[in-house]
gemmi code that builds the backbone of each chain (N, CA, C; Angstrom):
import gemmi

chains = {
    "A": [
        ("UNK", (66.803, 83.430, 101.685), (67.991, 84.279, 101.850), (67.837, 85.549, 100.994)),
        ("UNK", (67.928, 86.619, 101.602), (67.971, 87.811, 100.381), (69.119, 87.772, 99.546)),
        ("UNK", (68.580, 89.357, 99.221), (69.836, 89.127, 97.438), (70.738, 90.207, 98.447)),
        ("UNK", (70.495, 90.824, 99.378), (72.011, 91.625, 100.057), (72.887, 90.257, 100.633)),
        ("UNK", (72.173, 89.692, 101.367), (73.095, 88.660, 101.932), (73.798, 87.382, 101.314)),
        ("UNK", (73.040, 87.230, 100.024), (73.929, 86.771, 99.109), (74.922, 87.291, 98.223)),
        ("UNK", (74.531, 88.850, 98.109), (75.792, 89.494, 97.123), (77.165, 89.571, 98.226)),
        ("UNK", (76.559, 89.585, 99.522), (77.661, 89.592, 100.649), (78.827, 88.957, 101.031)),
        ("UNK", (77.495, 87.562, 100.745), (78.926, 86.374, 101.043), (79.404, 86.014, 99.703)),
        ("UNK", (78.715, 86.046, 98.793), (79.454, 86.071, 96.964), (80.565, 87.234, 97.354)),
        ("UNK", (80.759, 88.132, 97.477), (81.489, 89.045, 97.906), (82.910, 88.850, 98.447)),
        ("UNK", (82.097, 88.026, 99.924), (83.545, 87.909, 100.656), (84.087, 86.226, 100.007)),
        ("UNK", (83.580, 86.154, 99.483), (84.137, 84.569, 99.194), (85.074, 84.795, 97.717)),
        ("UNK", (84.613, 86.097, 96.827), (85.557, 86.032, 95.549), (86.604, 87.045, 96.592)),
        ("UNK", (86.498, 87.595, 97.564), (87.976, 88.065, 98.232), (88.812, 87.544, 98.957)),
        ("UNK", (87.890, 86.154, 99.212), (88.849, 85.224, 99.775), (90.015, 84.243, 98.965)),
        ("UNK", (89.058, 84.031, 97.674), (89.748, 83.495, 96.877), (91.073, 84.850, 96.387)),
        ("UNK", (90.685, 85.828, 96.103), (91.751, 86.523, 95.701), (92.723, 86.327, 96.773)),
        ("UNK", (92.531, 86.856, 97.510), (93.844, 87.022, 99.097), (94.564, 85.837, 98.663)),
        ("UNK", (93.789, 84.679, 98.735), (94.831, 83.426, 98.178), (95.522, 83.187, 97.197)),
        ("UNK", (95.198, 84.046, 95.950), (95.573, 83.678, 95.020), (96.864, 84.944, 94.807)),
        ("UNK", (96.693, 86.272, 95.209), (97.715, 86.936, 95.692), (98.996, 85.956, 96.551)),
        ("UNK", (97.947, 85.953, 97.663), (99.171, 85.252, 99.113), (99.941, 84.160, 98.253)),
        ("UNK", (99.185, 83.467, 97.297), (100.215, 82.059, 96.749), (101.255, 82.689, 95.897)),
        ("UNK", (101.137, 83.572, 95.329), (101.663, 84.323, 94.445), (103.394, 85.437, 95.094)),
        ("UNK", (102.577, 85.919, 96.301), (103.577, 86.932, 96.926), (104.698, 85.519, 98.116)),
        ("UNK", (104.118, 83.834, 98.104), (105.425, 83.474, 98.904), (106.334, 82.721, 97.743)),
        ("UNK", (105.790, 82.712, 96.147), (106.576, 82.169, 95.337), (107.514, 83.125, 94.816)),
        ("UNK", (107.344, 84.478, 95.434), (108.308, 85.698, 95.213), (108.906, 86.155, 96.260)),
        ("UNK", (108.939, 85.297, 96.931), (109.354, 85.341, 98.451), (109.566, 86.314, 99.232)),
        ("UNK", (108.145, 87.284, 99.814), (108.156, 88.275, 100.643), (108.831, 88.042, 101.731)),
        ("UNK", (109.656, 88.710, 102.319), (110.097, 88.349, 103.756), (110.385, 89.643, 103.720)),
        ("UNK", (110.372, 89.601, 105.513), (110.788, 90.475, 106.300), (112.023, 90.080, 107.048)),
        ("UNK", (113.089, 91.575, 107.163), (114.284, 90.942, 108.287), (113.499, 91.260, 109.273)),
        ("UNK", (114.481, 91.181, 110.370), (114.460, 90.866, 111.766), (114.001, 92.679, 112.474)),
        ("UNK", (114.405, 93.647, 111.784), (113.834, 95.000, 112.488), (112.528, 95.044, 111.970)),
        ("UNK", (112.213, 94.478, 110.493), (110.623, 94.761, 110.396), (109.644, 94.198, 111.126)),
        ("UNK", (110.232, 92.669, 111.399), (109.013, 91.780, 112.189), (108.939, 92.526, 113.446)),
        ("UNK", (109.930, 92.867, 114.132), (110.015, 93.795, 115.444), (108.436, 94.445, 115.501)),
        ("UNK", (108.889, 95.631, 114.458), (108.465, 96.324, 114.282), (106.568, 96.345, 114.016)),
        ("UNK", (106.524, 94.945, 113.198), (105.221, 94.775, 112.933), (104.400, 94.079, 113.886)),
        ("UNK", (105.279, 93.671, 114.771), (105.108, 92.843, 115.992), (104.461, 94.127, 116.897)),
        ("UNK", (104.867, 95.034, 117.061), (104.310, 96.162, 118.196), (103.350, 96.903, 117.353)),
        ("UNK", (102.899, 97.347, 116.009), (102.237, 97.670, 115.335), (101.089, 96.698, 115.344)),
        ("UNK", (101.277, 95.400, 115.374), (99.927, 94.313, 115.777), (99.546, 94.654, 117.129)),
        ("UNK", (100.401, 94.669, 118.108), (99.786, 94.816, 119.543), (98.982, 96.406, 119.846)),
        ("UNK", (99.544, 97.002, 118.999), (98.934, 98.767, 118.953), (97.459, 98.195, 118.243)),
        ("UNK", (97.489, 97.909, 116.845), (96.322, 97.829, 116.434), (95.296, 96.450, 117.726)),
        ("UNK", (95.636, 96.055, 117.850), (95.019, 94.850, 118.574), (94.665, 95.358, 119.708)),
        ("UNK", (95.254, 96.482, 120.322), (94.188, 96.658, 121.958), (93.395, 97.603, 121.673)),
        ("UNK", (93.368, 98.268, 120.272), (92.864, 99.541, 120.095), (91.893, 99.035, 119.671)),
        ("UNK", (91.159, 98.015, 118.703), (90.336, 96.891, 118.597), (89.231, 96.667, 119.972)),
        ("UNK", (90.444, 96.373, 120.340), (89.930, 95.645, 122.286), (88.837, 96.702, 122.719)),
        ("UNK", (89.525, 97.747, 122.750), (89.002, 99.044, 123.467), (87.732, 99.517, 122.688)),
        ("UNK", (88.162, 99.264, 121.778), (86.820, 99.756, 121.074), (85.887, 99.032, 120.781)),
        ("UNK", (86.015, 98.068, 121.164), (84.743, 96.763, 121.056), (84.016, 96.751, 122.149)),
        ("UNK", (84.733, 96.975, 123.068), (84.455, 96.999, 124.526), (83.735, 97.957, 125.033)),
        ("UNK", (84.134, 99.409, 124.564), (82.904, 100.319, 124.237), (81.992, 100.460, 123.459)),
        ("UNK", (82.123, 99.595, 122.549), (80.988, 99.901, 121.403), (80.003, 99.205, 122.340)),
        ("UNK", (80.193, 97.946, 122.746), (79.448, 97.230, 123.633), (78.821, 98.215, 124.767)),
        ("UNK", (79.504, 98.627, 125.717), (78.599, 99.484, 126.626), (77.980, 100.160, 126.486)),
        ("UNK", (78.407, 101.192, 124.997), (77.594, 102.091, 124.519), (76.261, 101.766, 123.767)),
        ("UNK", (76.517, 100.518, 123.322), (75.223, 99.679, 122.942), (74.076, 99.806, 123.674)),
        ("UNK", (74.308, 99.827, 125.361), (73.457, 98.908, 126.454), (73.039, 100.665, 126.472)),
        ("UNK", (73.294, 101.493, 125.936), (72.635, 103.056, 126.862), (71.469, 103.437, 125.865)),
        ("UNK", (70.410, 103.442, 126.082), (69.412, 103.966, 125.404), (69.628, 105.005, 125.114)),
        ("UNK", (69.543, 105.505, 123.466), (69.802, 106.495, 122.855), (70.877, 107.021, 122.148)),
        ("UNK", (72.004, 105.821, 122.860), (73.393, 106.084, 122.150), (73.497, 106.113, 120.778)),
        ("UNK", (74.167, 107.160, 120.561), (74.719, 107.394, 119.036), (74.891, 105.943, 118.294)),
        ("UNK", (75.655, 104.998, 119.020), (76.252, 103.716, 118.781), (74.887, 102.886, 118.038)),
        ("UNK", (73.632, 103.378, 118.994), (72.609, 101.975, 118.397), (72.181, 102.640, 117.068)),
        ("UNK", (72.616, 104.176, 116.670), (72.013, 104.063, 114.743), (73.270, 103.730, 113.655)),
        ("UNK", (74.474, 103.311, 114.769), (75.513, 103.365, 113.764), (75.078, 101.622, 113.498)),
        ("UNK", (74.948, 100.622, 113.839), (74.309, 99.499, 113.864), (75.626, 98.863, 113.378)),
        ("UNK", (75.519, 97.776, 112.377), (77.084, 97.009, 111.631), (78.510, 97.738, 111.515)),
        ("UNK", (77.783, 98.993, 110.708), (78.323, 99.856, 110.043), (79.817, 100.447, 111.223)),
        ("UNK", (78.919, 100.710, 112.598), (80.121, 101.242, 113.614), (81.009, 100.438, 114.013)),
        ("UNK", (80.505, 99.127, 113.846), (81.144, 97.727, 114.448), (82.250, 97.535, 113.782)),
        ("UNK", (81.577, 97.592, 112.210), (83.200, 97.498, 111.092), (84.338, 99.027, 111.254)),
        ("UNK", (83.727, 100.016, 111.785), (84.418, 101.075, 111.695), (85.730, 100.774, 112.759)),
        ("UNK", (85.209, 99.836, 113.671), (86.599, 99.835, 114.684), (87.678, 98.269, 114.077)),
        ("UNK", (86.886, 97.719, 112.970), (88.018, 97.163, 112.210), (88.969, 97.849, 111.583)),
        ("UNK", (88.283, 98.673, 110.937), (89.005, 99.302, 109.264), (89.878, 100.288, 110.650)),
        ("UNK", (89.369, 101.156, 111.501), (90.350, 101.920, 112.557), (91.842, 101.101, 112.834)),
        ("UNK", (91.553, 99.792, 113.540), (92.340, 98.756, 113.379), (93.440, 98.419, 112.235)),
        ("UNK", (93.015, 97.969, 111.616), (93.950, 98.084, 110.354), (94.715, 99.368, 109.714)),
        ("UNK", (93.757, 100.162, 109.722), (94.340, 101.375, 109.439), (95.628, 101.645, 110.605)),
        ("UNK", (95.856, 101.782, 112.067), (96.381, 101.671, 112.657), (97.826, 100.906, 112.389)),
        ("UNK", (97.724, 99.699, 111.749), (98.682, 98.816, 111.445), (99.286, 99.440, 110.750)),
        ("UNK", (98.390, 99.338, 109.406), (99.639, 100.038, 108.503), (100.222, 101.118, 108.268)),
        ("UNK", (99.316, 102.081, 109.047), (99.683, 103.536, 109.316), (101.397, 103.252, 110.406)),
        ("UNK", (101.139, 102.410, 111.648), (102.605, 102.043, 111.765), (103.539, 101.531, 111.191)),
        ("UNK", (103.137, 100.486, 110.375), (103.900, 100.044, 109.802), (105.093, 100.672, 108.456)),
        ("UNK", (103.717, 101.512, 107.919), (104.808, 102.093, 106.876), (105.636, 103.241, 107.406)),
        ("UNK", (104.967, 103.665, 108.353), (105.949, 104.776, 109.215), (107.274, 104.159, 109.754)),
        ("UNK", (107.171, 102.665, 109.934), (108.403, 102.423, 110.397), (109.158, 101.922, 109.407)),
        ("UNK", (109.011, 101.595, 108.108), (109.440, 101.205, 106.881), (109.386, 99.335, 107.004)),
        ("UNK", (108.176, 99.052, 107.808), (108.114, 97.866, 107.690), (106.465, 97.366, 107.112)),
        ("UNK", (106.059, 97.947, 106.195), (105.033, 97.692, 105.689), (105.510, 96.847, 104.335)),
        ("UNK", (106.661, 97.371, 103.818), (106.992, 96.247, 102.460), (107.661, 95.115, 103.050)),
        ("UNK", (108.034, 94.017, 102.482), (109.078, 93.390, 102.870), (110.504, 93.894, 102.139)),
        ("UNK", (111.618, 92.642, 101.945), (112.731, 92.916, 101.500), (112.334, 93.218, 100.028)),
        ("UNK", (112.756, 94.059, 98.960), (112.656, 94.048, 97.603), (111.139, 93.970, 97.142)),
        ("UNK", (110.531, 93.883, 97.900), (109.149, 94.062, 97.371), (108.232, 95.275, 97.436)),
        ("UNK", (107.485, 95.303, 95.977), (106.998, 96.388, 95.839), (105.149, 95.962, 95.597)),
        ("UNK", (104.558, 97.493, 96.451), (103.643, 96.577, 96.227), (102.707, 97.703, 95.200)),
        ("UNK", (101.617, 97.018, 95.415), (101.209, 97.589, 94.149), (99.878, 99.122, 94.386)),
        ("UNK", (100.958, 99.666, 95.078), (99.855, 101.423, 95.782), (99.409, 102.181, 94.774)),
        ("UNK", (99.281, 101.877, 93.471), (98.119, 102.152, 92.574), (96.471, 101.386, 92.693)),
        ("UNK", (97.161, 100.030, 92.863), (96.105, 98.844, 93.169), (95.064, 99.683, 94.274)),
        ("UNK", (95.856, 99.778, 95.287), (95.475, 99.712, 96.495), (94.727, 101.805, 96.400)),
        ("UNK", (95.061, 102.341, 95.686), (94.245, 103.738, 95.457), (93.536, 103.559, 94.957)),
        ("UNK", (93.117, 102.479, 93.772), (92.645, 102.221, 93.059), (90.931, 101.742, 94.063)),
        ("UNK", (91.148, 100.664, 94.418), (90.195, 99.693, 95.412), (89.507, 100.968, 96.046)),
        ("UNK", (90.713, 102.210, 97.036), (90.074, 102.687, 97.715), (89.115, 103.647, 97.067)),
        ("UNK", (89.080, 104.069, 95.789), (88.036, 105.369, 95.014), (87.096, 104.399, 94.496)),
        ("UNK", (87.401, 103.198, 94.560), (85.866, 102.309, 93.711), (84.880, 101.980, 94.773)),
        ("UNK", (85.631, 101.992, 95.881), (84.627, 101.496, 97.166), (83.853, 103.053, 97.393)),
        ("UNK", (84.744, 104.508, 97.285), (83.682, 105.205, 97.634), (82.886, 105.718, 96.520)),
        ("UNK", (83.167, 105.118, 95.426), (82.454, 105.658, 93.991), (81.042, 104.494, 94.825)),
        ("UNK", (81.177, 103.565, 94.599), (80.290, 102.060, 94.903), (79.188, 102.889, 96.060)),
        ("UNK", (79.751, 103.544, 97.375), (79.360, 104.186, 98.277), (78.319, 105.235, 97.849)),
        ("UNK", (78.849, 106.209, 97.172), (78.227, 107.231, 96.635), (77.192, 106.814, 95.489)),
        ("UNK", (77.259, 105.540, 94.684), (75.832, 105.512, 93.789), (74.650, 104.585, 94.697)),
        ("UNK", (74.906, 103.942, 95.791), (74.467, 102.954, 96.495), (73.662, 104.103, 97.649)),
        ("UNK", (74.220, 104.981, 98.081), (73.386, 106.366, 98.985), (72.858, 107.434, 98.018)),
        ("UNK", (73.088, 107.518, 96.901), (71.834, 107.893, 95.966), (70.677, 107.061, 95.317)),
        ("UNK", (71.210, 105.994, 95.976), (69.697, 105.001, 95.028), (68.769, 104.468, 95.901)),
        ("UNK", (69.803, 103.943, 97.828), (69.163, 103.557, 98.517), (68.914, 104.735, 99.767)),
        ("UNK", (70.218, 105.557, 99.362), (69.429, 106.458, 100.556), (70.689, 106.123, 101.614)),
        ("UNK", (70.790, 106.754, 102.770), (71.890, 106.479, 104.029), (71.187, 105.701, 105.396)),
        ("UNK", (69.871, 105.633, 105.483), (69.258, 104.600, 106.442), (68.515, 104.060, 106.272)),
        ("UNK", (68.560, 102.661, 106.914), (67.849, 101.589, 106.752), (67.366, 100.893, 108.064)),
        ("UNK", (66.507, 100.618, 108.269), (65.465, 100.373, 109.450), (66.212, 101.217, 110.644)),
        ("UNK", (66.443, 102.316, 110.556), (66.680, 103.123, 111.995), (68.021, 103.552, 111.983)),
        ("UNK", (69.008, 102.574, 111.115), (70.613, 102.636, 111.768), (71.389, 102.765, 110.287)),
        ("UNK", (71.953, 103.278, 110.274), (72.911, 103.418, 109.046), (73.019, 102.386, 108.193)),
        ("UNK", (72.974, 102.611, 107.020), (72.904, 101.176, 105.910), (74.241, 100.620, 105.470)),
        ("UNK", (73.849, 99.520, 105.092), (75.033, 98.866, 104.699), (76.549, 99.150, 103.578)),
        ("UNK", (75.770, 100.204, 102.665), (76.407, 100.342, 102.023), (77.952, 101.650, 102.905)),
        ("UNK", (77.257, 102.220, 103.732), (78.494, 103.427, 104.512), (79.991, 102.121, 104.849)),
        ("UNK", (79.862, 101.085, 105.042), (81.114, 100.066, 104.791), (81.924, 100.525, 103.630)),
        ("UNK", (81.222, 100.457, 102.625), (82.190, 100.724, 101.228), (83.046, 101.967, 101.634)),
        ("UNK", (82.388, 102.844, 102.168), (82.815, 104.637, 102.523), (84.020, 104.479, 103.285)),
        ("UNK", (83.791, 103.442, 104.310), (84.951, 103.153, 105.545), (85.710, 102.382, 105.003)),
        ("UNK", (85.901, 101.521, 103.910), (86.988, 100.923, 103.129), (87.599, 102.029, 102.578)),
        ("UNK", (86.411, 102.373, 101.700), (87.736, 103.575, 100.519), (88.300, 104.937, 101.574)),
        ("UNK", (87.825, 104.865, 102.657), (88.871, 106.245, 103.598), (89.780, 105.329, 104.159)),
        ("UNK", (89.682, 104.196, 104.090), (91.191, 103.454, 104.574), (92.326, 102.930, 103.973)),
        ("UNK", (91.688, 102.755, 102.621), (92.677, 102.269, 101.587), (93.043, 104.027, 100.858)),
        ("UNK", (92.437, 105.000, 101.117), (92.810, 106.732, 100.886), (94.195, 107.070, 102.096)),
        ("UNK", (93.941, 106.419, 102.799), (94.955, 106.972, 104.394), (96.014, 106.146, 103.543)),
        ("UNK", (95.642, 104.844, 104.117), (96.922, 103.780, 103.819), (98.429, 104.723, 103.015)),
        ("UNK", (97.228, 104.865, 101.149), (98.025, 105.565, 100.377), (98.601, 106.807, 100.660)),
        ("UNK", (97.862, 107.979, 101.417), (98.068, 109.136, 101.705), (99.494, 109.044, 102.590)),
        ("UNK", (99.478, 108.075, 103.539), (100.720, 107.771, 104.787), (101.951, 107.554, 104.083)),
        ("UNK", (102.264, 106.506, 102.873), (103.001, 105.739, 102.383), (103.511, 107.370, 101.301)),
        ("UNK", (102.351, 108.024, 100.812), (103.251, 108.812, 100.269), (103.750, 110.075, 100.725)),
        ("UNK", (103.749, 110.239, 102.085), (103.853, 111.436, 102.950), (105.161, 110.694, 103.286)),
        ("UNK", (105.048, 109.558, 103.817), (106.664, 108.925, 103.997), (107.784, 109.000, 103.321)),
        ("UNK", (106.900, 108.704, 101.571), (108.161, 108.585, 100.895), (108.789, 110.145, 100.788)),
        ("UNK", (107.744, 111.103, 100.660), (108.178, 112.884, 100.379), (109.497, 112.572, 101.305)),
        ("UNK", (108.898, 112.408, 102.675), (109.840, 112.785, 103.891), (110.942, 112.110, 104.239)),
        ("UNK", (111.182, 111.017, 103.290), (112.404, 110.141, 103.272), (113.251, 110.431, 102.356)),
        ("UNK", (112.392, 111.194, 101.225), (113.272, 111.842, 99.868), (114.046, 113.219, 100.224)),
        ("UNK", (113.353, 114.072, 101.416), (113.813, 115.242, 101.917), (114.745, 114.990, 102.955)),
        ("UNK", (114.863, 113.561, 103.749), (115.815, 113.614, 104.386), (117.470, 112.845, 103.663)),
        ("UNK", (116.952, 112.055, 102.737), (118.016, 111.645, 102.028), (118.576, 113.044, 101.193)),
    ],
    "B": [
        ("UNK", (122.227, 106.052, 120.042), (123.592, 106.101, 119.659), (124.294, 106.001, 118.444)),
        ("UNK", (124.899, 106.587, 117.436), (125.001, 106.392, 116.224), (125.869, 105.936, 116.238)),
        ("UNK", (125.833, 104.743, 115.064), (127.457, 103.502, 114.935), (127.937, 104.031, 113.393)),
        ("UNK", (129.067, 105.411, 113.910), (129.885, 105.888, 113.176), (131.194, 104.553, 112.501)),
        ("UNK", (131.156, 104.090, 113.612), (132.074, 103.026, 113.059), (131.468, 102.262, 111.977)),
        ("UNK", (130.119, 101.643, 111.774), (129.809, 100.743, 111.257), (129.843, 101.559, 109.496)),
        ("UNK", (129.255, 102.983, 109.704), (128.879, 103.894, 108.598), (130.499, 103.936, 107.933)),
        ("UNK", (131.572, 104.273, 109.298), (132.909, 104.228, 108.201), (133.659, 103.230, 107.512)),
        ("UNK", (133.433, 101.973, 108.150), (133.872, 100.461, 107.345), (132.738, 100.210, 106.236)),
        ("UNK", (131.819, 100.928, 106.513), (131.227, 100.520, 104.733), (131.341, 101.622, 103.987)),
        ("UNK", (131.880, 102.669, 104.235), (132.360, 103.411, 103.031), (133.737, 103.246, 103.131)),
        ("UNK", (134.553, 102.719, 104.030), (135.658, 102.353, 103.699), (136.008, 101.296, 102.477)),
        ("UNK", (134.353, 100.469, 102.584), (134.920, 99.168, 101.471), (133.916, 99.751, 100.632)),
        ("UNK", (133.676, 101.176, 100.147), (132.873, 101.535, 99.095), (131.390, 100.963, 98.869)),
        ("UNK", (130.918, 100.639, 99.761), (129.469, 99.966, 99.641), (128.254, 101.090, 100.129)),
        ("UNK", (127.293, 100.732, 99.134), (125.966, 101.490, 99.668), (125.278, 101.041, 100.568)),
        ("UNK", (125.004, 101.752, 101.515), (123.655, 101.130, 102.321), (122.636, 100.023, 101.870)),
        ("UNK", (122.089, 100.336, 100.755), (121.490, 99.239, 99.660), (122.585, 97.798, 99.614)),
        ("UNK", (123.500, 98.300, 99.591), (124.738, 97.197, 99.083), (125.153, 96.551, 99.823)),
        ("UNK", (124.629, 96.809, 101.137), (125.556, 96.045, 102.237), (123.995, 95.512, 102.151)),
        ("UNK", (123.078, 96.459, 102.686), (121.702, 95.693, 103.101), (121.358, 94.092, 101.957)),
        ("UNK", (121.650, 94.638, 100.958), (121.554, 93.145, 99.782), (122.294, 91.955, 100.630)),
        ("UNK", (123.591, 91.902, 100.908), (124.707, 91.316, 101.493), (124.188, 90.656, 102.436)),
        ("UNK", (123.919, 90.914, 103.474), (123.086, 90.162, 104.844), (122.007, 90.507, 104.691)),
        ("UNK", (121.024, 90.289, 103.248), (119.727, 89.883, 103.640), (118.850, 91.058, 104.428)),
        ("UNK", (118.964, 92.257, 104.334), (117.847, 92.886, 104.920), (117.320, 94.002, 104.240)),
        ("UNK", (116.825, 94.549, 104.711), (116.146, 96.233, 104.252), (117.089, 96.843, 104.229)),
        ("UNK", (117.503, 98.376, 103.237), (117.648, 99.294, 103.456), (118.192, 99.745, 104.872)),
        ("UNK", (116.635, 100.016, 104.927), (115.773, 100.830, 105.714), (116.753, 99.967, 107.237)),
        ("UNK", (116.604, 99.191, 107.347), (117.462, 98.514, 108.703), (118.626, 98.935, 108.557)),
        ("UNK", (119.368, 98.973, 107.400), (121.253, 99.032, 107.967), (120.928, 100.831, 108.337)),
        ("UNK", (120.160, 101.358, 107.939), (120.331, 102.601, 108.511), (119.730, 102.971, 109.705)),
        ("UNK", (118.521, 102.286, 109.645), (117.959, 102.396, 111.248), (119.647, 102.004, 112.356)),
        ("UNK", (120.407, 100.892, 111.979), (121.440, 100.724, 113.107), (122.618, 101.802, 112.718)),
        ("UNK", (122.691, 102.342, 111.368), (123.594, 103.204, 111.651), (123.379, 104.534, 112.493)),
        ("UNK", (121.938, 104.756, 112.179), (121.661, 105.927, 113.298), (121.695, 105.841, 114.339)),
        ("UNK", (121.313, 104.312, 114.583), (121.187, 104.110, 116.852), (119.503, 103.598, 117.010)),
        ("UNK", (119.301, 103.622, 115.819), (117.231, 103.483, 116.021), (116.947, 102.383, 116.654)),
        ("UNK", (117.945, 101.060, 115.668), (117.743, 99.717, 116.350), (119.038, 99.003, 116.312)),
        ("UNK", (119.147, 98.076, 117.680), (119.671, 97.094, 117.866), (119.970, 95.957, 117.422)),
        ("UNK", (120.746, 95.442, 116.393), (120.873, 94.127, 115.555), (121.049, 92.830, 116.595)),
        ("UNK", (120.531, 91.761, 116.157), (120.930, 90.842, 116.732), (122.157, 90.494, 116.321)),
        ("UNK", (122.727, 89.210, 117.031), (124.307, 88.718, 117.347), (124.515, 88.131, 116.385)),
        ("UNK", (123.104, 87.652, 115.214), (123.309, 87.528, 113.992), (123.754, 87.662, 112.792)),
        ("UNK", (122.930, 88.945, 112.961), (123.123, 90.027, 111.788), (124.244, 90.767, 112.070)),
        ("UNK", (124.862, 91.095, 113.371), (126.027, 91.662, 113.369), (126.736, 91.433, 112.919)),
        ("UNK", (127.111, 89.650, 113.117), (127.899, 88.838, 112.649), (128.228, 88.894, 111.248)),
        ("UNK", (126.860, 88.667, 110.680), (127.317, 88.797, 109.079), (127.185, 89.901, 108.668)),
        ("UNK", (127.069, 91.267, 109.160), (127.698, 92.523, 108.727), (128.876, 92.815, 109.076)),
        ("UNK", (129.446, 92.000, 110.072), (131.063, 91.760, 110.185), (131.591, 90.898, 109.482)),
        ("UNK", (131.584, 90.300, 108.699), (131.583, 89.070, 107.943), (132.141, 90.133, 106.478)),
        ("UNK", (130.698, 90.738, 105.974), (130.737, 91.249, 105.078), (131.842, 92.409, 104.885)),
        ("UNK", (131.946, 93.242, 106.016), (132.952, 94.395, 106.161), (134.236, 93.707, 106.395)),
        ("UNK", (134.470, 92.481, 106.661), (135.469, 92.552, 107.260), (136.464, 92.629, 108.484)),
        ("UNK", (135.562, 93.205, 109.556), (135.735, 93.762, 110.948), (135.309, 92.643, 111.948)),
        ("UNK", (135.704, 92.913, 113.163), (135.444, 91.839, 113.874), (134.201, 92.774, 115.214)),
        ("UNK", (133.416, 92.027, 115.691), (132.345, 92.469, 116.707), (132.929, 93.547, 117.157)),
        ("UNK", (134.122, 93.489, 117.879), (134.547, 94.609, 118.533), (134.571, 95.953, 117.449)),
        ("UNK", (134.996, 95.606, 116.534), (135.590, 97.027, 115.801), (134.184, 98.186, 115.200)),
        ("UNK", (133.473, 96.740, 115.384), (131.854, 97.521, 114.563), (131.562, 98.122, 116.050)),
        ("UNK", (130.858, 97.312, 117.326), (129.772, 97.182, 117.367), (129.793, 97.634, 119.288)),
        ("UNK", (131.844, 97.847, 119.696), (131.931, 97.904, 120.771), (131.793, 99.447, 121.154)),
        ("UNK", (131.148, 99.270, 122.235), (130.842, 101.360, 122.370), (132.068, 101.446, 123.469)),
        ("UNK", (133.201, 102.496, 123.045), (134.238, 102.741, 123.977), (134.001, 103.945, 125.308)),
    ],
}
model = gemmi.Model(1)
for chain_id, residues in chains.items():
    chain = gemmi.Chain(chain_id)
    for i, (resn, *xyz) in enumerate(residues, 1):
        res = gemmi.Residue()
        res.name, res.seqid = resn, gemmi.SeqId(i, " ")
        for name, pos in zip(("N", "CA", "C"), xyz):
            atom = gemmi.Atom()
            atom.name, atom.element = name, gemmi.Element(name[0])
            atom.pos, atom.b_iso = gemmi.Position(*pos), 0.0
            res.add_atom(atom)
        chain.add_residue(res)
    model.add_chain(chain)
structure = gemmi.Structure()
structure.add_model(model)
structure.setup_entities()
């Protein structure tokens, strides 16, 4: 096994444990949503979810064309129509003021925070290894597409709040 | 459609948007989405924002 594919799943496995250890944390403080947010996050899942669809679906065809842009984006483009995805969500979501729950605050330092370490991580990882690797974009341009999503996320949430402070 | 009625029975009983929203359990952000017309409450939540005001379905929630 190499040492990328083990720092990988070491990786996703201490973020799995976190998510849990957050998630156990945020239902003993009991996040909830009323009844206009779930609405709300309910059509914000189906937005992000066909936009997913669509773009998987082309990444795929565009795969099959010799020469496509798609075959040097390699992993790297594949995750790009996740993080698009998500980004999507919460870009609706906080637009509709259903990204928090009731009384809960979350923690959008955290979350600015994550997003400048992933492209700091990005930027010493394409000076040491460089931006391609056997033909197709390297692994590390992921970190790049995290920290521009956890940059939006924050950027949205505080364009909202300006524009909720100017209309109040 | 904006529910002027609903906006004047809660400043009739001196309550904030925040203050009512605490009251039946929701967001903010919801008692004003229905005071503007954005969204539709269920027969629920009406209920216990009639509850809370005081008013009965009709007085909040009937469009004349």
């Amino acid at each position: 096994m190499s040492m990328k594919l083990l720092g990988f799943i070491t990786g996703l496995i201490v973020a799995l444990v976190l998510v849990m250890i957050i998630k156990s944390k945020a239902t003993k403080t009991m996040k909830t949503f009323d009844e206009r947010q779930m609405v709300e996050r309910a059509n914000a899942f189906k937005i992000a979810y066909w936009v997913l669809a669509f773009f998987v679906c082309m990444y795929g065809i565009l795969m099959s064309v010799d020469g496509a842009l798609v075959t040097y984006l390699g992993t790297v483009g594949l995750f790009s129509g996740f993080f698009l995805s998500v980004a999507i969500f919460a870009i609706v979501c906080i637009w509709k003021e259903a990204y928090q729950g009731i009384n809960e605050n979350k923690n959008w330092l955290l979350i600015g925070l994550i997003g400048v370490m992933n492209i700091v991580v990005f930027i010493y990882d394409t000076m040491k290894y460089g931006f391609v690797e056997d033909g197709a974009l390297s692994f590390h341009c992921i970190n790049l597409e995290c920290g521009i999503l956890m940059v939006v996320v924050l950027v949205t949430y505080m364009l909202k709040k300006q524009l909720d402070k100017r209309e109040d | 459609m904006k529910n002027l009625k609903l906006k004047a029975a809660r400043a009739g009983k001196d309550l904030s948007q925040q203050a009512l929203a605490e009251a039946v359990g929701v967001s903010r952000q919801t008692i004003n989405a229905i005071e503007k017309g954005d969204y539709n409450p269920t027969i629920k939540l009406c209920l216990a924002i009639c509850k809370v005001l005081e008013k009965t379905l009709d007085e909040l929630f009937w469009e004349d």
